[in-house]
Steps between C-alpha positions, in 0.01 A plus 500: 500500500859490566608663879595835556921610406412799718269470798392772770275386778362818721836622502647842656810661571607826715840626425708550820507836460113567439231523745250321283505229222586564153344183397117384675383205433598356149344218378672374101532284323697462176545184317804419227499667120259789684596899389387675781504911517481638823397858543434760768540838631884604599485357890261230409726220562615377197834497519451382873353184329757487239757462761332219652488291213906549441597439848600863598234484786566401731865446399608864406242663606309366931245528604165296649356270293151340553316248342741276168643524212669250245652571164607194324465263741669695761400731809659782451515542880759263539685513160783711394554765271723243281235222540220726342747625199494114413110563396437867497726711263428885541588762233502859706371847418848577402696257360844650535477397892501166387834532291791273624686411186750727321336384151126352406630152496675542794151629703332193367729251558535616853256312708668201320839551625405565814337139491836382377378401181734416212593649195290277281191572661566824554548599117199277422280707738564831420506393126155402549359784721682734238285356199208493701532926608657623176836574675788342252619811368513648861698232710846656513337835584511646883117492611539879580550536105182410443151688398210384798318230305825336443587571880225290577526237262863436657321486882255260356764279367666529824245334737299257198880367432440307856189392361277684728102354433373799660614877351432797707481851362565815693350784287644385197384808283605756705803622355448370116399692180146412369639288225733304722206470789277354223793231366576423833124436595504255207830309592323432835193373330729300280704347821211434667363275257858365353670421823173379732563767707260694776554845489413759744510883395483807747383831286364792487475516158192327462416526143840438338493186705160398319692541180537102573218302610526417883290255705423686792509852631580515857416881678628593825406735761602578873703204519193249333396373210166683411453314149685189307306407186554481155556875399217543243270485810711781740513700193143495455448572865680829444652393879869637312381851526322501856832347679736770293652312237517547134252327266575501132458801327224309250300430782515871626430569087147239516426696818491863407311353195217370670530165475407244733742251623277220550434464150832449432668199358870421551621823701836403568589425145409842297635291177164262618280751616140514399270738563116595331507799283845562624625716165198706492519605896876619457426659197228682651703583813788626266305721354349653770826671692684735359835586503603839716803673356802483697625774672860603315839541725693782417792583739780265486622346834792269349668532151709229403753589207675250296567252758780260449574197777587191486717234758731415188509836339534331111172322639230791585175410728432852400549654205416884395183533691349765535145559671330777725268420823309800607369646820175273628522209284448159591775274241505125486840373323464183410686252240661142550698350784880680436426748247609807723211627735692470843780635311379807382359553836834488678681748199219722629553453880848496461626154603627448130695758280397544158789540199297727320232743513321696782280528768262787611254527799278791530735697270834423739729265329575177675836371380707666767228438764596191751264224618408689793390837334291303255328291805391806621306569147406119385400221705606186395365168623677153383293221381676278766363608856838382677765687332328832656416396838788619814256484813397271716184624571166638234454824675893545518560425120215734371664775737841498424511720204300775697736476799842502306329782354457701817147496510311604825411164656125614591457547100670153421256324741217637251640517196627071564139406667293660212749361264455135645129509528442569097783234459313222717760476717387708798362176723906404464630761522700389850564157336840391397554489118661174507123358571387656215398286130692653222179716329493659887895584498439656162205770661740510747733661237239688312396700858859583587505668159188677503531657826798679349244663247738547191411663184508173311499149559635232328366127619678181365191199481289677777214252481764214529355300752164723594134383530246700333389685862847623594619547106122749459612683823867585393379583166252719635726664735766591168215602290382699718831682654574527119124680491546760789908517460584499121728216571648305197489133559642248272469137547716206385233251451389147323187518649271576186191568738665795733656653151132517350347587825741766641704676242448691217803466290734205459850529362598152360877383500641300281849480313651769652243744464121596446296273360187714526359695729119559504213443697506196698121327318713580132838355643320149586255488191845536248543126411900644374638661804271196751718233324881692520408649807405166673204656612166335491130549355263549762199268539332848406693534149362098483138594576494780248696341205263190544148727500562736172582799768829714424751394818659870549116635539355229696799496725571890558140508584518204794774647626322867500143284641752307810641860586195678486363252734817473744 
């Protein structure tokens, strides 16, 4: 066997700023052409570890550092940021903070001319890399342009033009469509093979990764690794579920079913899977739930009329929609990566101005009201953690809207402390936010919204980022102040699994307007609006379709077994 690319030997770190280690005692090893997933709880130390392998600890980031570790060769103790980027090339969470260039070509061809390369080489390169990621037709385009799979595409090209051997993914699903999450899963598996490289993915998203086949499943906890095997054998284990992270939703299907694990072939791959009498079990467990009758929503909350917007008004985003939300619901909007979802959500918050058509909240009309007077009615929290954060400090940022409100300080201490306990963030709340990973900043965002209590919410991508433990406790938190309060929730989402699991409607966007809007199981079992929506079957939709069962039934009634039983 050929040595290790990436080698940890009882390795920790402590951040300067912590009292105890993030990272205790690592011992890995990864050797070239491996795909690796690692996956953990939010504060697990995943992206602790990710940083180690790229050179940002203890470069960017000191601390104390026991015990060794070498990636490529070299110990990344004593190499630089630069000498790591020779071997390790790292595509971020979000790609736009990797943007130098004024066009694509540009933003590939940058390392290079930092490196003094010439023209020659330089056109040969990014001709290549172009080819190889589908991005001809997009080179003379500003990355900003872009939709998110193509976003990442252009940060891939960016660090594999220096022919990196090792690629490192930060949460590379969390802010693409299902369609895009699945091509870009496939264009890794395709690299990895193609280009000899070792490739190293940090996700939460633990099924959509296993689109792909992977080698080894890596599962952190408290700072360790707890499991590292191939990930038929974890998944079998069921250890997903005890440490808080999602399994896929066939497993949870086999489960409620009765079926045993251990006689299961081929977990990981549900296009492989093989289990005894497996048709006749579902069948049986179909037919024994029914379906309750939902409860009907009849007093409207928000009417939109006719609404007209778009950046270049001969180009609309939005075009003549129209649509209702009423008092209690729970919405998902979903649709493809720059069809319009942020942007109908800042015509309704007020941020953008529509050309045509109206506005009405709780039977006031909104088209005179400002930004302010519609905060004080409709929360709105971005999908990018940073562009709503002003303090310093947790407590002080999930405070601030109470005190510029006036609020009596001895009700803002409650209000913020019960706020931060459902939110997880209670045990930090005296930390600054600059320590914080990027799923953290976003609860961060989510509690300083909340503790304002508005009669709706609006939440751009709010599982972007979230393990299954702190994602179950927010969602339990909004479907339950939604319960007691009758407050209308609507969430921006392309996570399939929290639209099934959480909401009862989902409004899909697409050319300007409504593609259809239904209940979530019949939204993701129409094979039409999946493909121009960019959304994606479920594994569930795949399990049905595959054992004679009808996929709207057999998935409405999972998702009414999984709620019953949260």
């Amino acid at each position: 066997m050929s040595a290790p690319i990436i080698s940890f030997k009882d390795f920790s770190f402590q951040y300067n700023s912590q009292s105890e280690p993030t990272l205790r005692h690592i011992n890995l090893d990864i050797y070239p052409g491996e795909k690796v997933l690692i996956a953990g709880p939010s504060g697990s130390g995943k992206s602790t570890l990710g940083r180690c392998l790229n050179g940002l600890i203890p470069q960017s980031y000191p601390g104390t550092i026991q015990g060794s570790a070498t990636v490529a060769g070299r110990d990344v103790t004593n190499s630089s940021i630069f000498d790591l980027s020779m071997d390790v090339g790292t595509v971020l969470q979000d790609p736009d903070s990797q943007f130098v260039g004024l066009t694509v070509v540009e933003d590939m061809a940058f390392s290079l001319e930092n490196d003094q390369q010439n023209q020659a080489t330089m056109q040969t390169a990014t001709t290549k890399w172009a080819a190889t990621l589908d991005l001809q037709d997009l080179l003379t385009h500003r990355p900003q342009e872009l939709s998110g799979g193509q976003k990442q595409r252009v940060a891939m090209a960016g660090v594999l033009i220096d022919n990196s051997k090792i690629l490192l993914f930060d949460e590379p699903l969390a802010s693409l469509d299902p369609a895009s999450g699945k091509a870009s899963m496939a264009l890794i598996d395709q690299l990895t093979h193609t280009q000899a490289l070792t490739v190293v993915i940090i996700e939460h998203r633990i099924e959509d990764v296993l689109q792909q086949p992977i080698d080894r499943l890596i599962v952190m906890q408290d700072g360790g690794i707890v499991a590292d095997d191939r990930p038929e054998v974890i998944l079998r284990q069921s250890l997903l579920a005890q440490l808080g992270l999602s399994e896929p939703l066939y497993l949870s299907a086999l489960k409620l079913a009765g079926i045993d694990l251990d006689t299961c072939q081929h977990l990981d791959r549900l296009s492989d899977l093989e289990v005894p009498d497996l048709t006749a079990k579902l069948q049986q467990w179909t037919a024994g739930v029914t379906l309750k009758t939902p409860r009907p929503r009849q007093t409207p909350l928000l009417t939109v009329d006719h609404l007209r917007f778009g950046y270049d008004p001969d180009a609309p985003i939005i075009n003549d929609l129209s649509t209702t939300l009423y008092q209690g619901e729970i919405v998902s909007l979903v649709g493809q990566n720059g069809t319009g979802k942020s942007t109908l959500s800042n015509l309704i918050t007020g941020f953008l101005t529509p050309q045509a058509g109206h506005l009405t909240f709780n039977g006031n009309s909104l088209d005179s009201q400002s930004v302010k007077e519609r905060a004080d009615q409709i929360g709105y929290i971005l999908q990018d953690p940073n562009q709503m954060l002003s303090k310093t400090m947790i407590y002080d940022e999930v405070a601030a809207g109470l005190q510029l409100r006036g609020v009596d300080p001895a009700i803002v201490e409650e209000r913020v402390l019960a706020v931060l306990k459902v939110c997880g963030l209670y045990e930090f709340r005296h930390w600054p936010i600059s320590a914080l990973s990027f799923g953290q900043k976003k609860r961060v965002t989510i509690a300083a919204i909340l503790v304002l209590q508005p009669a709706m919410l609006i939440l751009d991508e709010p599982t972007a980022g979230q393990d299954l433990k702190h994602y179950t406790e927010m969602m339990r938190f909004l479907t339950q102040i939604n319960r007691e309060q009758g407050i209308t929730i609507m969430l921006i989402t392309h996570d399939m699994h929290l639209m099934l699991e959480y909401t009862d409607r989902t409004i899909v966007l697409g050319d300007g307007n409504i593609l259809m809007d239904a209940a979530p199981a019949e939204v993701l079992t129409n094979e039409a609006i999946i493909q121009k929506a960019s959304l994606a079957k479920t594994s569930l939709y795949t399990l049905a379709a595959t054992h004679q069962i009808n996929p709207t039934e057999f998935v409405a009634k999972f998702v009414q077994a999984e709620r019953e039983a949260r």
